[in-house]
Phi, psi and omega in degrees: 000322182296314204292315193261346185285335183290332192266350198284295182328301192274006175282283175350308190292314183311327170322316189276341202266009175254346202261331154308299179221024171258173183300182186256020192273301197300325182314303209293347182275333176257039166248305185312311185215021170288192197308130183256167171273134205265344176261109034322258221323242220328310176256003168083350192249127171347098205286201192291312209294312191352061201137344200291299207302315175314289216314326224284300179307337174294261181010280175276012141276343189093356182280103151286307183292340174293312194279321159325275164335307170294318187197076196319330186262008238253322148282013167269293176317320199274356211239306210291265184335292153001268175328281179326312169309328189283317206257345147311304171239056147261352180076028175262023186277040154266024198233007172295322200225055155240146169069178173252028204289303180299336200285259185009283192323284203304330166272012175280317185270018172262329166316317189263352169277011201255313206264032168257304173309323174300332181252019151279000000 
């Protein structure tokens, strides 16, 4: 479990680090034919996550208002998802489920997907 929250980790960075300084060939191939969503494909509809992989690329170019767009939670997310990945593999999960920090999270992104689905 550390080993893929770790290789999970370093996908990201890489995400951020082509959305920074890679061509704009490579951005476009992975907006284009990158990781698809497997609850789209089965249920036609967007899951919470849905826009993360762009925004995660916006980000790391620096196009902020793109990465909004794409994903209103998409530096919250990305910092949150980070974090978590760090304390799976450092082995610290016991350090997951204090407080209501997760509560929060998981009810921001359930919130702003509901009213994502609603204004679609």
């Amino acid at each position: 479990m550390r080993v893929l929250a770790a290789a999970w980790a370093f996908a990201i960075a890489a995400t951020l680090a082509i959305g920074a300084s890679g061509p704009a060939s490579w951005r476009a191939a992975i907006v284009d034919s990158g990781p698809g969503c497997p609850f789209r494909a089965t249920t036609g509809v967007n899951c919470p996550f849905c826009g993360m992989t762009r925004a995660t690329l916006a980000l790391g170019h620096g196009d902020w208002h793109a990465a909004f767009a794409l994903h209103p939670l998409a530096p919250l997310v990305l910092i949150g998802v980070l974090g978590l990945l760090t304390i799976v593999a450092l082995g610290r999960t016991d350090a997951l489920l204090r407080g209501v920090r997760p509560y929060i999270l998981l009810g921001a992104i359930v919130g702003v997907w509901i009213l994502r689905l609603v204004l679609e």
